[in-house]
Structure formats: C-alpha cells, structure tokens
C-alpha positions as CSV (number, residue, x, y, z in Angstrom):
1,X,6.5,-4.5,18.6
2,X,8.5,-7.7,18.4
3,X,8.9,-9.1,14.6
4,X,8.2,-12.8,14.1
5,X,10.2,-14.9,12.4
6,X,7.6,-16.7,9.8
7,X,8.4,-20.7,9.3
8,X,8.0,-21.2,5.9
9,X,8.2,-24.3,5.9
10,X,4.4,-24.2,8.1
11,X,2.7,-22.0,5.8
12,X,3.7,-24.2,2.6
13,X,2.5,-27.1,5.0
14,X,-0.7,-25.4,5.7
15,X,-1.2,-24.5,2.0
16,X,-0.6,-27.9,1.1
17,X,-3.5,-29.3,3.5
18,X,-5.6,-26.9,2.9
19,X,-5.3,-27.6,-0.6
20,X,-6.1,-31.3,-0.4
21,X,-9.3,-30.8,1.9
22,X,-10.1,-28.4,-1.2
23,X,-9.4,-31.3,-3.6
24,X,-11.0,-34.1,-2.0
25,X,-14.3,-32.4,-0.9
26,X,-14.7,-31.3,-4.9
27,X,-13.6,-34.6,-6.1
28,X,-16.2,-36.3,-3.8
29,X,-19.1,-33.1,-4.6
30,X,-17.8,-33.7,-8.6
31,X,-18.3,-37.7,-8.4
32,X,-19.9,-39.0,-11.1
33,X,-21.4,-35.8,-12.4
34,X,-22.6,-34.6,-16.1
35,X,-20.8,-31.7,-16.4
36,X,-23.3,-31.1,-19.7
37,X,-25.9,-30.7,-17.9
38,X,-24.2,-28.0,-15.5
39,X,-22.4,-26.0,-18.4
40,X,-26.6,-26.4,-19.8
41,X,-27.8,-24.7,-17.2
42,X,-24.6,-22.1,-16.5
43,X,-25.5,-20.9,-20.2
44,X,-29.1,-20.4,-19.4
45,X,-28.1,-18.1,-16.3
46,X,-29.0,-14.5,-15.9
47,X,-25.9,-13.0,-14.7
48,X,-27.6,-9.4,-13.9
49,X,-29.2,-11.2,-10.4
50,X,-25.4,-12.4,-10.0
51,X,-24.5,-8.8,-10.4
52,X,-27.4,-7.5,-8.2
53,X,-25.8,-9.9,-5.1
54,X,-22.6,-8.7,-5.5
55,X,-23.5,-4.9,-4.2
56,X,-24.9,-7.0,-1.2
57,X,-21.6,-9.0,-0.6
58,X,-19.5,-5.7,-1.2
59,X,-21.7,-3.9,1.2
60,X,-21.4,-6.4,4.3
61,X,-17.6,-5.4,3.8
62,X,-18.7,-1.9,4.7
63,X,-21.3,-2.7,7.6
64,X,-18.1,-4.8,9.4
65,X,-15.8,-2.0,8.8
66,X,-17.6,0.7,10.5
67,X,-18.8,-2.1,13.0
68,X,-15.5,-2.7,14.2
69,X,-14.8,1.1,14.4
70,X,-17.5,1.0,17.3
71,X,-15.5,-2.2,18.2
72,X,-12.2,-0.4,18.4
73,X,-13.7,3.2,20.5
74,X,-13.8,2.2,23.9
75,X,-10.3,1.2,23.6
76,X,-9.6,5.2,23.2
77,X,-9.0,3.9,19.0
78,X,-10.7,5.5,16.5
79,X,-9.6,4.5,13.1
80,X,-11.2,5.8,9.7
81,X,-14.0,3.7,8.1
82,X,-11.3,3.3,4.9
83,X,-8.9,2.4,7.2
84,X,-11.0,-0.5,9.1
85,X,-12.1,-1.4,5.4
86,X,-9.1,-2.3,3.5
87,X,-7.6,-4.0,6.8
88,X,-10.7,-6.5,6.5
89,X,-10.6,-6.8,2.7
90,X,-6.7,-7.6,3.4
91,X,-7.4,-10.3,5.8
92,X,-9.9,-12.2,3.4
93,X,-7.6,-12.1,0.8
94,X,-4.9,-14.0,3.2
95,X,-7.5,-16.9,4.1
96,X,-7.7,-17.3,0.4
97,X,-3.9,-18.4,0.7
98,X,-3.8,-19.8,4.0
99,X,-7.3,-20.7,5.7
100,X,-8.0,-18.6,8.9
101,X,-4.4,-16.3,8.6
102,X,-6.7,-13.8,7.8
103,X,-7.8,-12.2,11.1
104,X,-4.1,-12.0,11.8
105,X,-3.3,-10.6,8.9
106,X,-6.7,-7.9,9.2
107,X,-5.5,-7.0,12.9
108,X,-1.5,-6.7,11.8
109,X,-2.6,-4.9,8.8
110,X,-4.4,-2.6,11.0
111,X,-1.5,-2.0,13.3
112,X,0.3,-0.9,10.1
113,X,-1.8,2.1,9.1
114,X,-3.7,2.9,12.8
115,X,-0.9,1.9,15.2
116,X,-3.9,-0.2,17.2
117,X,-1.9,-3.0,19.7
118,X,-2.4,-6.5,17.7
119,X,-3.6,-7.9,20.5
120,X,-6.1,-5.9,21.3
121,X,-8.0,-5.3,17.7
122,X,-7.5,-9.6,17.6
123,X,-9.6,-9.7,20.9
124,X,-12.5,-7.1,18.7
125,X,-12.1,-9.8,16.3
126,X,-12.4,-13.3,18.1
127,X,-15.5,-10.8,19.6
128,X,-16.9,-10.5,16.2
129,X,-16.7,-14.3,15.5
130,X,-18.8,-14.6,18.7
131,X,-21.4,-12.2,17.7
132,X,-21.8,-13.6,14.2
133,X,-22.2,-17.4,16.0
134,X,-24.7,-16.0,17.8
135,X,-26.2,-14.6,14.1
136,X,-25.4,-17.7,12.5
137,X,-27.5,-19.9,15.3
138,X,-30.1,-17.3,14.9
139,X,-30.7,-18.1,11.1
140,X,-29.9,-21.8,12.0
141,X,-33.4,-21.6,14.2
142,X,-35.2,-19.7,11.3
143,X,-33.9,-22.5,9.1
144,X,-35.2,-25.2,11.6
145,X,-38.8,-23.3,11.9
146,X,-39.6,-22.7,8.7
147,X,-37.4,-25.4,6.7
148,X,-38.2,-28.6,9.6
149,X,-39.9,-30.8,6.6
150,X,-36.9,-29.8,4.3
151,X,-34.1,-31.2,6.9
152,X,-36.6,-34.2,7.8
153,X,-37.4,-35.1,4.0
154,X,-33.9,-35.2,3.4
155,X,-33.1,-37.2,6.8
156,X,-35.2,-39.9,5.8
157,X,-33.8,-39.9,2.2
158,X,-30.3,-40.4,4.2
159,X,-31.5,-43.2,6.2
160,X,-33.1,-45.3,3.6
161,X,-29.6,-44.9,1.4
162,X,-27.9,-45.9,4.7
163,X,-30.4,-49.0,4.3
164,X,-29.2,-50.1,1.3
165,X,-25.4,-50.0,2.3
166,X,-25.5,-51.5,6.0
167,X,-22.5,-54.0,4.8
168,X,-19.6,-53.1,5.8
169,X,-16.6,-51.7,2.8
170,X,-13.7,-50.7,4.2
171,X,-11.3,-47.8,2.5
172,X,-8.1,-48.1,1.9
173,X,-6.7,-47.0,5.4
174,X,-9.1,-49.5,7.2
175,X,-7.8,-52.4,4.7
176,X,-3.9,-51.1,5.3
177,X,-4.9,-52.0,9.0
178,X,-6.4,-54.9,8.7
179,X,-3.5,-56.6,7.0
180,X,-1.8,-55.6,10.3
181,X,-4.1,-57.1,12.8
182,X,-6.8,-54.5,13.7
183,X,-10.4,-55.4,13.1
184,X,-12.1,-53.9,15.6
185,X,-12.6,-50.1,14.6
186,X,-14.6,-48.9,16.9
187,X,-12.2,-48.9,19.7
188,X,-9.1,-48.5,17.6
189,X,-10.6,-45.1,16.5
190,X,-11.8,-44.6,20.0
191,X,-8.1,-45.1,21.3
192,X,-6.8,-42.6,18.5
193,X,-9.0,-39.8,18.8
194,X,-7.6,-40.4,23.0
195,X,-3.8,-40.3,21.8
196,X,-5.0,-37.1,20.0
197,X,-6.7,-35.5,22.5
198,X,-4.0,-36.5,25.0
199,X,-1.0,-35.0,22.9
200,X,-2.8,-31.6,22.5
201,X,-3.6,-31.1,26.5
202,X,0.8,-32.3,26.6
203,X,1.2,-29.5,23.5
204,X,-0.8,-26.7,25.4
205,X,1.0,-27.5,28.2
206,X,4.4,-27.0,26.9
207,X,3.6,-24.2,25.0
208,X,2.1,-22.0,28.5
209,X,5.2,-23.3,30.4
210,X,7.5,-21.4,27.8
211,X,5.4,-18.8,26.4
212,X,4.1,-17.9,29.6
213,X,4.6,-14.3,29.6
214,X,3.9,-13.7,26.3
215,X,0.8,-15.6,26.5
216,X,-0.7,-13.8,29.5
217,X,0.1,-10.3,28.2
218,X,-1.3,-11.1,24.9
219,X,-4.5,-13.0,26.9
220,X,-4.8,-9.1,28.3
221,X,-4.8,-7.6,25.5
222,X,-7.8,-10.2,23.9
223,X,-9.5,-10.0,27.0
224,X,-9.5,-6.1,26.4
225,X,-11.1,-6.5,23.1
226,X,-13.4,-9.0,24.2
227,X,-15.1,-7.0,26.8
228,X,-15.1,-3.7,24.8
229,X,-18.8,-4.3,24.0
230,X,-19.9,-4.0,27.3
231,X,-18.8,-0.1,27.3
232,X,-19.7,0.4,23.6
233,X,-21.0,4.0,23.4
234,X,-23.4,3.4,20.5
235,X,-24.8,-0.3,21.2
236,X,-27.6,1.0,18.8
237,X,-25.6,1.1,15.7
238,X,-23.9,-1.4,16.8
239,X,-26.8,-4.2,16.8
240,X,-27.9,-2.1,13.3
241,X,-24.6,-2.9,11.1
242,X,-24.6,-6.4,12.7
243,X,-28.3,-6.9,11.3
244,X,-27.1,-5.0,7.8
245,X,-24.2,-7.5,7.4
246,X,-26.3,-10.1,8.0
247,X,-29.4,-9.3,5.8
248,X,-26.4,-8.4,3.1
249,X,-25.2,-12.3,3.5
250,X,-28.6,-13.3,3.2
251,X,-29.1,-11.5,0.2
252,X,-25.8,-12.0,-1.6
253,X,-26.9,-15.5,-1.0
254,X,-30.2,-15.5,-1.8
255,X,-30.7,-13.7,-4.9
256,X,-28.0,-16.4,-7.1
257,X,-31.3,-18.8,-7.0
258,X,-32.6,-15.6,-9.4
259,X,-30.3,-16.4,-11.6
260,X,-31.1,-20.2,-12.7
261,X,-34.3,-21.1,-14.0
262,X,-34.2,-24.1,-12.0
263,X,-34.5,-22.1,-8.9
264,X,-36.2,-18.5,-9.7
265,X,-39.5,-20.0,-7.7
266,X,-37.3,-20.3,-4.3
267,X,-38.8,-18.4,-1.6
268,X,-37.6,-16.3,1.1
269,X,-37.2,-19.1,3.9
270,X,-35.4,-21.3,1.5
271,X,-33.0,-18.7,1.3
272,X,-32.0,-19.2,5.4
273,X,-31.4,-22.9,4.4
274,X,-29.0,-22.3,1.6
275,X,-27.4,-19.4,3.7
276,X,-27.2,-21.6,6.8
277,X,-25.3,-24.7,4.5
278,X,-23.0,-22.4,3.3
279,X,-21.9,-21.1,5.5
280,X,-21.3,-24.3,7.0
281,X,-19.5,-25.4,3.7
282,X,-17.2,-22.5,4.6
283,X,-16.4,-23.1,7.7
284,X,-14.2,-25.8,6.7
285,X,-10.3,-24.8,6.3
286,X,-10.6,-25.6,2.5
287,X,-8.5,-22.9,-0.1
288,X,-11.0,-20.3,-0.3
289,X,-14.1,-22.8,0.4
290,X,-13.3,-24.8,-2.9
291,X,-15.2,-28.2,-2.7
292,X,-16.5,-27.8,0.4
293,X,-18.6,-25.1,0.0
294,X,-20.2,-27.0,-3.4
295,X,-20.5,-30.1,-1.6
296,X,-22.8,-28.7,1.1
297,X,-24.7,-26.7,-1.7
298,X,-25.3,-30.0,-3.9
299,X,-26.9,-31.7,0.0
300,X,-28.5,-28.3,0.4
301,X,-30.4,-28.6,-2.9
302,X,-31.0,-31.8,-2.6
303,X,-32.5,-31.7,0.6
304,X,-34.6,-28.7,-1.3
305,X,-35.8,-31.0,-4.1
306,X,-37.1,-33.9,-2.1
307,X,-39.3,-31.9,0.1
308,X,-40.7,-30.4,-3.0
309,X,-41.3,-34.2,-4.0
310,X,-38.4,-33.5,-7.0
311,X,-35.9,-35.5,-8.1
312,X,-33.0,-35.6,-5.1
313,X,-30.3,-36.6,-8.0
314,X,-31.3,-32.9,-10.4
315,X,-31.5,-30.9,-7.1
316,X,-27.9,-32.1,-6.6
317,X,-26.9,-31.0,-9.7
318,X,-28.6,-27.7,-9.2
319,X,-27.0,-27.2,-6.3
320,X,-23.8,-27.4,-7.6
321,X,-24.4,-25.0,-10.8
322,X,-25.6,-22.6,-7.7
323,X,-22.5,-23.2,-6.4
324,X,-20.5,-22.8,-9.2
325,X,-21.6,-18.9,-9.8
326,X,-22.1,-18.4,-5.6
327,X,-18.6,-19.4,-4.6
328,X,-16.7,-17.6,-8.0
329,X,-18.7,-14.5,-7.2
330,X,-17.6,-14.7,-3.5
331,X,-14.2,-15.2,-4.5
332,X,-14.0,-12.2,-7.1
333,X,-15.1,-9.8,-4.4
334,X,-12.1,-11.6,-2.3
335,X,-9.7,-10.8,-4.6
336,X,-11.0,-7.2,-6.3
337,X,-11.3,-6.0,-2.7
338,X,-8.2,-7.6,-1.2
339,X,-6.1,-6.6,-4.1
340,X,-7.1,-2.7,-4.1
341,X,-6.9,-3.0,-0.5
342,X,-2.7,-3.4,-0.9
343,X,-1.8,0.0,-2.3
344,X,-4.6,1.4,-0.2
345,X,-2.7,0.3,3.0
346,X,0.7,1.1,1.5
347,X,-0.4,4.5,0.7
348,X,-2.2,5.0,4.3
349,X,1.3,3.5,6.2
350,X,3.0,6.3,4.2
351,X,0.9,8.9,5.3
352,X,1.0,7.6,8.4
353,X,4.6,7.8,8.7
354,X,4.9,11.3,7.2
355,X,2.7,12.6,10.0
356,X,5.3,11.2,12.4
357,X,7.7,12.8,11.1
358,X,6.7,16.1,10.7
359,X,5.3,15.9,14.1
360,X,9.0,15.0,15.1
C-alpha cells in the first residue's frame, strides 16, 4: 500500500474554514442572547436524563460496528466487533479535527489492525451513508406526518418577518461591489455560482486525466463495497442493527428534552423533529457541529413553540440550552471513545504484527 504524502498546509487550511463556519454559525445562533437566562435554566437541568442518553449514543457506536462487520463478510473479511469498534470511534474523533476526514481515517485505521484494502471498507462506508439517507428521509416523512402544523406554524412566522424586512440592506460584500459597479445581484450571483460550477467540471477533468489509473482501481474497489449488500448473508440483522442505531439516535436525542423543565412535556413525535434538525445542523462541515448544530436547534424550538401558540423568541432560547447539553454530550462520547480507541488500535496493530511474525 502506497504512503501518501499529507499537505499540511490543506489540513491547517481546512481546519481554519471549518473553524470559521463554526464561529459564524454560533455568533449568528448567539446574537443578541441573555446568556442569564440560559445559565437559569442549565442550573435547573436534571443531568441523570443526560446520563440516561448517553448509553443510547454509546450504544449506536456498537450497532454500526457489528453492522459493518456484516458489511465487510461478503468481501471474504471478517474483522472482530472490537476491532470494527475502535476504527469507527477513531474516525469520529478525526472529524472533530477536520470535518469529514473521519471515514478515511475509520477505513485506514481499519487497514492497520484487519489488513482490509482501504478502498474497499471506504466503498462499505460511502454504502453506510446511503443507507442512513435513506433512514434519515424516513424520519424526515415521520417528521412531515406528524409535525406538518409545526413546520407550517413556523413557515408562516418566517414569511411575516420576511414582511417586515422586504427593503433591501446589503452586507458588506454586496456594498464592496457596489462601489465597483455591480448592482444587479441576481445575475452577478447567477454568473458566479456558473464560474464555479464551470471550474469544478475543468478540476475533475484534470484530476481523471492524471489520476486515471489510480482512480479506476480505487472506483473498483468502492464499487466492491458498494454492492456488498446485495450478497449480504444475514440481511436480517443487518436491517435490525440499522433500526437499533437509529432508534439509539432517536433516543440519545430525545430524552435531553427530559432534562429541562421547559421541555419535559415533549412528546414522542416532537422527538423526530428535533432529531431530523439536528442532524441537519450536523451535516454542515462546522468543527465538531459547533454553531451549526445550536443554530438549527434554537429554529427547531422555535418552530416547536409557535405551534404550541408559545412565545417563538423563549423557544429559541430553549432550544439553544438543549443545545448546549445535546451537542457537549455528543462531543464527550467523541472524544472518551475516540481517545481509548488509540491505544486500543495500537495494541491490536501489535498483535497483529506479532502473529505475522511468528507465522513467518
């Protein structure tokens, strides 16, 4: 397996932007809040419900692990449970770094201790991102079903604020081009998002006409991984650990509204609207969902607070004390599992490597 010569210089890059998506999204979530009130509320928590949602967050680690065990079979792999486990909890702790280095990391890590082709346990992952889109759209419908006055209460709350600001303001980037000439935004951010779209189809091409090889055999290899669960031997367990990570997201979600007295009367299809947001909040490339991840939870609450004829401004404020014990929690199990997951690996590799040479 060829070694690849990092670029430091990118990751810091990456870092950096990731950083400032983090900064801005919390800066805007953060604007013109009461941090009283929050730190009021924070105090009033009961942290055993926190507790409670953590063994479901820790336990969707364990579903995935032996899930992509069934993943990794009919490839003729099969890896321990452990093994699979502390690869995973490696990989989150990477996008806690750098945003989406994480499945690289997992499927690299994974080579180390298992001696499983990168490319082929990254096609089992991109796989896994496909079935938990197809989870994700899944709760997205529950939360449209049962949650349809919810997203329409807070629609038209959206539309009558849009009401009151129909003048234009521009920012600071639209006034920068003003002074140079441009008025008409509409087509000069039409033209841009073309010279975008334009330079990445000239990029891709470039990069297939001298990474051709490399990119077809490694294509192989994901289109391998992709199709494995067509001949997966137990499709059974398979659709079972998918439902148990699931439900465990759900629940790891769902049982922080517990916690505040604000929110202890939430019922169960509230919960798919606050799992559905988030998730959404972390899709974004922000360090470790920081700022995104509140913002969307201070619009999910509030879109909770109007339907139930409340006060749009405290549900905002709810949201984000939610957030503020949701997203800490989520990043504690990040850290406690990536961490132990180091000498985990480190001591699998060495076993690993003693084998081979006593087979030797």
């Amino acid at each position: 397996m060829e070694k690849k010569t990092k670029n430091p210089l990118k990751s810091i890059l990456t870092i950096v932007i990731s950083l400032a998506f983090a900064g801005f999204f919390l800066w805007f979530a953060l604007k013109g809040l009461d941090f009283k009130v929050i730190q009021k509320s924070l105090s009033k928590a009961n942290y055993w419900w926190v507790a409670f949602a953590a063994c479901f967050g820790i336990a969707a680690y364990w579903f995935r692990a032996i899930r992509w065990n069934l993943m990794l079979e009919p490839m003729g792999h099969r890896i321990s449970n452990s093994n699979s486990l502390w690869s995973i909890s490696f990989g989150y702790l990477m996008n806690l770094t750098i945003p989406r280095s994480g499945e690289v990391a997992r499927a690299t890590a994974l080579y180390g201790v298992e001696k499983v082709p990168v490319d082929q346990s990254f096609g089992t992952i991109i796989l896994e991102r496909v079935v938990d889109l197809v989870c994700m759209i899944i709760f997205l419908c529950l939360t449209a079903i049962f949650k349809f006055n919810t997203i329409l209460s807070f629609y038209q709350f959206v539309m009558e604020k849009k009401d009151e600001k129909e003048k234009f303001v521009p920012n600071f980037f639209e006034r920068q081009m003003m002074k140079l000439g441009i008025n008409d935004f509409d087509s000069f951010y039409f033209y841009l998002k073309l010279g975008l779209v334009v330079l990445i189809i000239i990029g891709l091409v470039l990069i297939y006409k001298f990474k051709k090889e490399k990119l077809i055999n490694f294509g192989k290899g994901i289109l391998q991984g992709l199709t494995s669960i067509f001949k997966l031997k137990q499709k059974g367990k398979f659709i079972l650990y998918t439902i148990g990570i699931w439900v465990s997201y759900y629940f790891a979600a769902y049982l922080v509204c517990f916690a505040l007295p604000e929110t202890s009367d939430f019922t169960f299809d509230d919960g798919f609207l606050i799992l559905v947001v988030g998730t959404f909040g972390m899709i974004i490339p922000a360090s470790g969902g920081i700022g995104a991840f509140n913002l969307a939870m201070k619009y999910g609450f509030m879109a909770l607070f109007i339907s139930m004829g409340k006060s749009g401004e405290v549900g905002g404020e709810v949201g984000l004390t939610y957030s503020f014990i949701s997203l800490p929690l989520q990043i504690a199990i990040m850290l406690v599992m990536g961490l132990i997951s180091i000498p985990m690996l480190a001591k699998a590799r060495n076993e690993t490597v003693a084998e081979k040479e006593f087979a030797e």
